[in-house]
PDB file of N, CA, C and O in Angstrom:
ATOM      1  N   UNK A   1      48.007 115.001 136.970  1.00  0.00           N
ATOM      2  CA  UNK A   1      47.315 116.272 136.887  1.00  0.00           C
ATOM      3  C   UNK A   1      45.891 116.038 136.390  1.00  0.00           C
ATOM      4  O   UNK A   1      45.614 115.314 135.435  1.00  0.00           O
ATOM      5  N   UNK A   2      45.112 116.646 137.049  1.00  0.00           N
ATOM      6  CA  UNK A   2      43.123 116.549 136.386  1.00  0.00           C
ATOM      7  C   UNK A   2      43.540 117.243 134.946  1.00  0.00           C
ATOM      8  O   UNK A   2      44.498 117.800 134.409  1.00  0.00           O
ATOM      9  N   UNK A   3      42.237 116.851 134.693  1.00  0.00           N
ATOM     10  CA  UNK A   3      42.157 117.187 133.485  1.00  0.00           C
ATOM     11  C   UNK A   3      41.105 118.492 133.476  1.00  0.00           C
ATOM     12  O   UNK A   3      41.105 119.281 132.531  1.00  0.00           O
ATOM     13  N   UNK A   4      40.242 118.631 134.580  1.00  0.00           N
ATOM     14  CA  UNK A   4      39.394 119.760 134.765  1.00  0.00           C
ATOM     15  C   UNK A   4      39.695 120.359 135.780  1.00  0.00           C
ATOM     16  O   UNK A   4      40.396 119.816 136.635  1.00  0.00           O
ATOM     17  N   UNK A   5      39.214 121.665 135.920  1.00  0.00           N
ATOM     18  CA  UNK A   5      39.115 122.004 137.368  1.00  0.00           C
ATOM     19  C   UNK A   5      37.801 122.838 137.712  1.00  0.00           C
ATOM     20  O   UNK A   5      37.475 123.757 136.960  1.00  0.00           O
ATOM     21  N   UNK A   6      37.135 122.565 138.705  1.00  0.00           N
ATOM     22  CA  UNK A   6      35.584 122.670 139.331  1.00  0.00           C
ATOM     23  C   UNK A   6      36.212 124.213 139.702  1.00  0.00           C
ATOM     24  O   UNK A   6      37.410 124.328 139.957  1.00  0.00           O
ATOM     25  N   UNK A   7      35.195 125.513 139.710  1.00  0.00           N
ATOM     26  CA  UNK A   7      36.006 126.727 140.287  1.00  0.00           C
ATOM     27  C   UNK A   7      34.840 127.046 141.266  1.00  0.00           C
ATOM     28  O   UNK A   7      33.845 126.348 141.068  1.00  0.00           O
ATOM     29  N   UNK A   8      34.742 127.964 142.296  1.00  0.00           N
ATOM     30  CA  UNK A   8      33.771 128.389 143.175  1.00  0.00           C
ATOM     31  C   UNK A   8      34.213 129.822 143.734  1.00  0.00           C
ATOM     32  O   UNK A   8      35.256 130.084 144.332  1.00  0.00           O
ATOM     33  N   UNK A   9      33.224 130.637 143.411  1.00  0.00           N
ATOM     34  CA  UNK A   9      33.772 131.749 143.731  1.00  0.00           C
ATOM     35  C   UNK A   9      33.409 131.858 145.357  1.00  0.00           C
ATOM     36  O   UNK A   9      32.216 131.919 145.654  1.00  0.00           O
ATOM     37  N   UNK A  10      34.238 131.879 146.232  1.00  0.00           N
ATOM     38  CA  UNK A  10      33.219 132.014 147.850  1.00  0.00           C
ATOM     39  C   UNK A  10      33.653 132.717 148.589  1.00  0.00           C
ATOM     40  O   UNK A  10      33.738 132.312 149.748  1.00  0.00           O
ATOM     41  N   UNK A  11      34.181 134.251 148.222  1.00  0.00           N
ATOM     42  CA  UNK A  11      34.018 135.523 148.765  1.00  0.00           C
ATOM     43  C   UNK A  11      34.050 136.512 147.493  1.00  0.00           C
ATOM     44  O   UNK A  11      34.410 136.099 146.391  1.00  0.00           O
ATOM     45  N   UNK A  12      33.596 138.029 147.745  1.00  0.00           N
ATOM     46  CA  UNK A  12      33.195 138.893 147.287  1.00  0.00           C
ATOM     47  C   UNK A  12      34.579 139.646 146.544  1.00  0.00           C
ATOM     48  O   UNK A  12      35.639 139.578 147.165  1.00  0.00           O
ATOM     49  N   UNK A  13      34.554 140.234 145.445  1.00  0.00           N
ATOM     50  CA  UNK A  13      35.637 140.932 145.287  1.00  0.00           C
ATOM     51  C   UNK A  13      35.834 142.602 145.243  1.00  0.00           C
ATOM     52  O   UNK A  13      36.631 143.369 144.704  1.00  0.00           O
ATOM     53  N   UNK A  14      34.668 142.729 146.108  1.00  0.00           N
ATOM     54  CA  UNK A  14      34.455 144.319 146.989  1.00  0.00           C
ATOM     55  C   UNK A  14      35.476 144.382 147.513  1.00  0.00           C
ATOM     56  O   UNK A  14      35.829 143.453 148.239  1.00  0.00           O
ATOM     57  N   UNK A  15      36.213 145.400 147.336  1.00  0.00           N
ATOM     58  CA  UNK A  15      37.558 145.983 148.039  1.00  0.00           C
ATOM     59  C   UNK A  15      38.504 145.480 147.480  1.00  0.00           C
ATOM     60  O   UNK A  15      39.517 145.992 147.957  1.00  0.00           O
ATOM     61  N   UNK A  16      38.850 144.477 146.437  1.00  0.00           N
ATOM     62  CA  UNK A  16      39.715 144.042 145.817  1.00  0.00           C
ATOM     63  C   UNK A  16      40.252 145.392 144.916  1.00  0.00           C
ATOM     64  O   UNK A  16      39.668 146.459 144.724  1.00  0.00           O
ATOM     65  N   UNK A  17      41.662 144.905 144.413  1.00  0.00           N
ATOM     66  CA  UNK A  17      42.419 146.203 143.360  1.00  0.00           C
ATOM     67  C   UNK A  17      41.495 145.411 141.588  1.00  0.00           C
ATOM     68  O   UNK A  17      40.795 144.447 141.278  1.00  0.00           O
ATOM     69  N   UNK A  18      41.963 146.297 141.109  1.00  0.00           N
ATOM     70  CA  UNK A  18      41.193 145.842 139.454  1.00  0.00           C
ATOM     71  C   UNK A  18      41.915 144.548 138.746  1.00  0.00           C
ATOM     72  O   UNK A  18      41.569 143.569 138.085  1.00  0.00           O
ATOM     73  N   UNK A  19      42.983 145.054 139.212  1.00  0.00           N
ATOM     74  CA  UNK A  19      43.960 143.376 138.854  1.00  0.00           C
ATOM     75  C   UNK A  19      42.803 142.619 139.560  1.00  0.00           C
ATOM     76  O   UNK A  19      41.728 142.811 138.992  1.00  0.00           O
ATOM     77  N   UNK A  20      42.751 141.979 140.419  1.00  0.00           N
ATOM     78  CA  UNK A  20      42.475 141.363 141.228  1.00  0.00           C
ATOM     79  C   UNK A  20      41.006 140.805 140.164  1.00  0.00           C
ATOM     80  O   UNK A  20      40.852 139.842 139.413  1.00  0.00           O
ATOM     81  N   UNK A  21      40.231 141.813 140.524  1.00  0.00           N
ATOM     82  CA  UNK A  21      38.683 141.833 139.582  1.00  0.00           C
ATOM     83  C   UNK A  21      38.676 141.302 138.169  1.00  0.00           C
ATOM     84  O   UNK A  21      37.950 140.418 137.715  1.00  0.00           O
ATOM     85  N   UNK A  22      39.609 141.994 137.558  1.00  0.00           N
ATOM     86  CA  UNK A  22      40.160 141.040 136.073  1.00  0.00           C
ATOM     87  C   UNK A  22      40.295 140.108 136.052  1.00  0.00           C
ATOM     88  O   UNK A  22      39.549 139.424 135.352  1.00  0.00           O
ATOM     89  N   UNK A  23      41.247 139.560 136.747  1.00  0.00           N
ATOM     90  CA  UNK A  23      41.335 137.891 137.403  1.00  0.00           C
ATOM     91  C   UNK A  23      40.281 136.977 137.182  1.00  0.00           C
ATOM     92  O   UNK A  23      40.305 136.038 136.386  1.00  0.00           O
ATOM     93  N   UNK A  24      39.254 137.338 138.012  1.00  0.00           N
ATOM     94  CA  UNK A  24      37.970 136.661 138.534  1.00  0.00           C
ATOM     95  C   UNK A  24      37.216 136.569 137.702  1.00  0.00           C
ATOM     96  O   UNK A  24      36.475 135.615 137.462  1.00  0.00           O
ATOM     97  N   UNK A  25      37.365 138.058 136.881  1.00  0.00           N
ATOM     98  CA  UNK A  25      36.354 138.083 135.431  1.00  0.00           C
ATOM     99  C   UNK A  25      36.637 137.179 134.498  1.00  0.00           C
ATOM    100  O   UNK A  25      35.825 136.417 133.972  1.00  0.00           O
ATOM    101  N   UNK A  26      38.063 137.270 134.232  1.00  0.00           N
ATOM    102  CA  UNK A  26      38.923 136.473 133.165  1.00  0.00           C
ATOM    103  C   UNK A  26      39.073 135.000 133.483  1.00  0.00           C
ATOM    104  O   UNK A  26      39.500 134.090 132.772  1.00  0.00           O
ATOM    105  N   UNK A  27      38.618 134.987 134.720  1.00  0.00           N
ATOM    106  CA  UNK A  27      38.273 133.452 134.730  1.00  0.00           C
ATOM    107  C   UNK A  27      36.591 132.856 134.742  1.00  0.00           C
ATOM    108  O   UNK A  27      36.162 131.722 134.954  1.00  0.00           O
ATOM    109  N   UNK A  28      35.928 134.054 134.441  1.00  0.00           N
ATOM    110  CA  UNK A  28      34.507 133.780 133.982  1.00  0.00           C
ATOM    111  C   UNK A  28      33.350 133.644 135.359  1.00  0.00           C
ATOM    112  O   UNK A  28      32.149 133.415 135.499  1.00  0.00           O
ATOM    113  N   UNK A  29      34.407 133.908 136.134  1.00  0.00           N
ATOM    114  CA  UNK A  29      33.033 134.227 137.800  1.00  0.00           C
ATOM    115  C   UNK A  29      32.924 135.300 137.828  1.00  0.00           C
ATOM    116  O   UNK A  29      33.904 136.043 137.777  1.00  0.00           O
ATOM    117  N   UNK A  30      31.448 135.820 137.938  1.00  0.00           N
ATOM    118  CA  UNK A  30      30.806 137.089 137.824  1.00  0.00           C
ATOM    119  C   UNK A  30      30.157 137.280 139.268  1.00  0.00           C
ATOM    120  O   UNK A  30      30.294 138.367 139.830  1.00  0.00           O
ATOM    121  N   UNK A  31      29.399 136.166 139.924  1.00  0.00           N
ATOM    122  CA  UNK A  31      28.595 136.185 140.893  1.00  0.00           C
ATOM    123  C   UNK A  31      29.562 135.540 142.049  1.00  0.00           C
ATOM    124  O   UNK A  31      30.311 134.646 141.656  1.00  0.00           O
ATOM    125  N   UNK A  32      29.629 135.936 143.559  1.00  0.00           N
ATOM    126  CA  UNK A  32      29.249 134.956 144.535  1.00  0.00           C
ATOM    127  C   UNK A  32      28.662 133.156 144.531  1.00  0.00           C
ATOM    128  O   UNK A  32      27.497 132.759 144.494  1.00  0.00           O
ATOM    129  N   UNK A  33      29.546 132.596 144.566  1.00  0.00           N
ATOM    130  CA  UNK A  33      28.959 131.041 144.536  1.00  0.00           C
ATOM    131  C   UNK A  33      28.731 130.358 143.413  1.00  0.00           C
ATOM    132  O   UNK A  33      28.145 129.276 143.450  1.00  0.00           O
ATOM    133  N   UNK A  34      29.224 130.977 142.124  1.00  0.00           N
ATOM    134  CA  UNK A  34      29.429 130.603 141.086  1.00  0.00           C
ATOM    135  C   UNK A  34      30.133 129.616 140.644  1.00  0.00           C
ATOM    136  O   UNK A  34      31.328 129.616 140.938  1.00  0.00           O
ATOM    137  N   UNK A  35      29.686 128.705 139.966  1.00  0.00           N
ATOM    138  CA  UNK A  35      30.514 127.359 139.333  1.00  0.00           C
ATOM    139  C   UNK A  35      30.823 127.137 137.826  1.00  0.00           C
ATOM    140  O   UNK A  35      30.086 126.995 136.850  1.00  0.00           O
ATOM    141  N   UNK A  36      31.958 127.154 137.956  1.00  0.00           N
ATOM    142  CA  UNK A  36      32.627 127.228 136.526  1.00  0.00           C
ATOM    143  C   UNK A  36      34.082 125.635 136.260  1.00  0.00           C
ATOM    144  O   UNK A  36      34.916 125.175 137.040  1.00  0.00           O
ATOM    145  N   UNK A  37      33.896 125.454 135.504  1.00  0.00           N
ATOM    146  CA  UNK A  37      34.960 124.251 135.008  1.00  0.00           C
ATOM    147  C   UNK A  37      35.773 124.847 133.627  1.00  0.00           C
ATOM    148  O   UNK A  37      35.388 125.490 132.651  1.00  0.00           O
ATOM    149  N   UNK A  38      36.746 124.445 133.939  1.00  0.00           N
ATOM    150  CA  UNK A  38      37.742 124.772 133.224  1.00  0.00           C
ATOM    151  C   UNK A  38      39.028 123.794 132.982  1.00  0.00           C
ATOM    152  O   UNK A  38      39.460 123.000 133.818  1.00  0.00           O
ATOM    153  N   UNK A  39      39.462 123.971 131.899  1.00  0.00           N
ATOM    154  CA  UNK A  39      40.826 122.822 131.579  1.00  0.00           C
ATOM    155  C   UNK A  39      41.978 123.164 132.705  1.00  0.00           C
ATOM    156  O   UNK A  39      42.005 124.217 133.342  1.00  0.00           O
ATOM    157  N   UNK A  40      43.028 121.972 132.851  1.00  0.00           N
ATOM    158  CA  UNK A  40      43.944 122.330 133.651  1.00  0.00           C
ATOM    159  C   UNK A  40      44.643 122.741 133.081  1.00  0.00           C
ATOM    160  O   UNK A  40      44.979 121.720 132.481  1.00  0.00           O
ATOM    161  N   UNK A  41      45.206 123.434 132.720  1.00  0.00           N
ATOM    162  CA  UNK A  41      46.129 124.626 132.131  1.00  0.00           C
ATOM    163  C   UNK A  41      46.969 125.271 132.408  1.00  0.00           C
ATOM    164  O   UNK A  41      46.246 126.119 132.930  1.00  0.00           O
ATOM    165  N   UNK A  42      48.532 125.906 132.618  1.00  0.00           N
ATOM    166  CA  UNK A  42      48.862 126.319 133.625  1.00  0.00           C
ATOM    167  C   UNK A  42      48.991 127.585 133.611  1.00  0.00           C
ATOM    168  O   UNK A  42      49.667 128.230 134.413  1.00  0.00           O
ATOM    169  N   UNK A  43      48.060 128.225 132.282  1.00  0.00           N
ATOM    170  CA  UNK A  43      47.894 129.818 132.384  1.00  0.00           C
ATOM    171  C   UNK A  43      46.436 130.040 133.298  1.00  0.00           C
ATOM    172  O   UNK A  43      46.098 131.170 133.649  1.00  0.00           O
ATOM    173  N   UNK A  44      45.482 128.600 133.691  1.00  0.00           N
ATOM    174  CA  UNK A  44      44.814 128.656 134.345  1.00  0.00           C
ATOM    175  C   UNK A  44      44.608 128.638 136.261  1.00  0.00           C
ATOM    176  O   UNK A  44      43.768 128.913 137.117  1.00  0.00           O
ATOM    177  N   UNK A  45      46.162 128.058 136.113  1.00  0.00           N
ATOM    178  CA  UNK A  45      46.268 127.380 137.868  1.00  0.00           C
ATOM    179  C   UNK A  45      47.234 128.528 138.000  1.00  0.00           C
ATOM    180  O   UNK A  45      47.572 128.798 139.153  1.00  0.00           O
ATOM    181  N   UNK A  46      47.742 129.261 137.011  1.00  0.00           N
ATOM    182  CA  UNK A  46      48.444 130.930 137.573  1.00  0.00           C
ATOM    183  C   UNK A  46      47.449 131.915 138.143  1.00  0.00           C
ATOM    184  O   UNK A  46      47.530 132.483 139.233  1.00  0.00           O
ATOM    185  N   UNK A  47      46.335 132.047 137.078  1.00  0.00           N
ATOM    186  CA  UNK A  47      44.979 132.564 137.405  1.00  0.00           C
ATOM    187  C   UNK A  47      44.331 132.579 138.854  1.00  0.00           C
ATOM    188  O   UNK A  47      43.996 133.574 139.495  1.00  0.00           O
ATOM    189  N   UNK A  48      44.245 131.411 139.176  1.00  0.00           N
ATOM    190  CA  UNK A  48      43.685 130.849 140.408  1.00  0.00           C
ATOM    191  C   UNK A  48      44.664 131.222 141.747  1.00  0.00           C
ATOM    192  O   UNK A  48      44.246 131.850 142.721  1.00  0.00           O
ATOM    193  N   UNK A  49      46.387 130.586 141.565  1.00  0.00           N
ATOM    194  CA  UNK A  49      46.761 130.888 141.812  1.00  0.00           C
ATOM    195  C   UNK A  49      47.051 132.561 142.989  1.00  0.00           C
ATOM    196  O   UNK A  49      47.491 132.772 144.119  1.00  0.00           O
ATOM    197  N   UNK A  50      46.549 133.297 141.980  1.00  0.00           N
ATOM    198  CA  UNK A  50      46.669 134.735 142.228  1.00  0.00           C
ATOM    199  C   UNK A  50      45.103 134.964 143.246  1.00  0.00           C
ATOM    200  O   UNK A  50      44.864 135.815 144.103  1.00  0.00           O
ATOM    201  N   UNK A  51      44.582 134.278 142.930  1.00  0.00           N
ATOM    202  CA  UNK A  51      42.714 134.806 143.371  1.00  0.00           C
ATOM    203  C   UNK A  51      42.797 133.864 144.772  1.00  0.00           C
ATOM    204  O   UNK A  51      41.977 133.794 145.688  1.00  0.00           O
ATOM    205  N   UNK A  52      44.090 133.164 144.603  1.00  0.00           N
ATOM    206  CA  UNK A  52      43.384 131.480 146.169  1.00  0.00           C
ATOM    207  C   UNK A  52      42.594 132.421 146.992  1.00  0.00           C
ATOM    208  O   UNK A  52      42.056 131.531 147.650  1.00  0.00           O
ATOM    209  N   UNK A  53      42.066 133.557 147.509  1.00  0.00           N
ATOM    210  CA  UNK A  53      41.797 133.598 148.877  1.00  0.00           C
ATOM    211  C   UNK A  53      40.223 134.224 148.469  1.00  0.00           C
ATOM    212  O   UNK A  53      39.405 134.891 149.103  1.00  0.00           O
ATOM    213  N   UNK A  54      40.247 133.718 147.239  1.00  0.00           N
ATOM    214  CA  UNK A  54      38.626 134.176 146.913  1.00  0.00           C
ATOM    215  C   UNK A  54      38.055 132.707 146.373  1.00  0.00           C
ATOM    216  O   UNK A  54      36.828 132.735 146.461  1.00  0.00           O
ATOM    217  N   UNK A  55      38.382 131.816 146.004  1.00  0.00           N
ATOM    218  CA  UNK A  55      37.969 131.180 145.564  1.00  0.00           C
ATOM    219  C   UNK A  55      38.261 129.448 145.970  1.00  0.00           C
ATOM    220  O   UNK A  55      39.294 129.038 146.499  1.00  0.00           O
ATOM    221  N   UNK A  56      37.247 128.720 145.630  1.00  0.00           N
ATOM    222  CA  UNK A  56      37.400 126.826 146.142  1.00  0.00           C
ATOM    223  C   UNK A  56      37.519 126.208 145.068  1.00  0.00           C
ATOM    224  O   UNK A  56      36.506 126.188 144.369  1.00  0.00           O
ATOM    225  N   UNK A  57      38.973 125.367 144.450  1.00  0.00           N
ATOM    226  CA  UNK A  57      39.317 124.606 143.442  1.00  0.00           C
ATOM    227  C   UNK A  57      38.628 123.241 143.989  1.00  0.00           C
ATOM    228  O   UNK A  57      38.631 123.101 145.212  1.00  0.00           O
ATOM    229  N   UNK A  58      38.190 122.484 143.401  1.00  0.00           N
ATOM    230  CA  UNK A  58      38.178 121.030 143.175  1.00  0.00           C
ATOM    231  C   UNK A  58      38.835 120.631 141.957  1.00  0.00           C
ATOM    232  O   UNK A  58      38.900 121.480 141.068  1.00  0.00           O
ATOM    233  N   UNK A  59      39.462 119.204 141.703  1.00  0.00           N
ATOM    234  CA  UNK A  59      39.657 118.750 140.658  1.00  0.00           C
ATOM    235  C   UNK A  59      38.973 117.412 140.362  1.00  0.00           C
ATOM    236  O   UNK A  59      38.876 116.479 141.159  1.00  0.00           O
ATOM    237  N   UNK A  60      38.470 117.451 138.993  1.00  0.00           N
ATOM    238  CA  UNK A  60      37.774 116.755 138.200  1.00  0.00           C
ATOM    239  C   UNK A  60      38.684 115.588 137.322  1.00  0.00           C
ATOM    240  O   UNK A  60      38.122 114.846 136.516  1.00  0.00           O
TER     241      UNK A  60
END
């Protein structure tokens, strides 16, 4: 398992439900194309998990 994970936000969360938006917030992407790193965690890869179709994991 990485020890990081690279996050990318690379679609919009216009039209998303508020769950959804919380998500994205609570994982600290605010903008479009945003890059954020974060521990691997698995309250973090639930997170992601839930958002896959908004966002590009890499691991570090």
């Amino acid at each position: 398992m990485a020890k990081e994970l690279k996050i990318i936000l690379t679609k919009s969360v216009i039209g998303s439900t508020e769950k959804i938006r919380a998500t994205v917030t609570g994982l600290g992407l605010t903008k479009t194309s945003k890059i954020i790193v974060r521990k691997d965690t698995p309250e973090i890869r639930g997170m992601i998990n839930k958002v896959q179709h908004l966002v590009a994991v890499e691991e570090i």
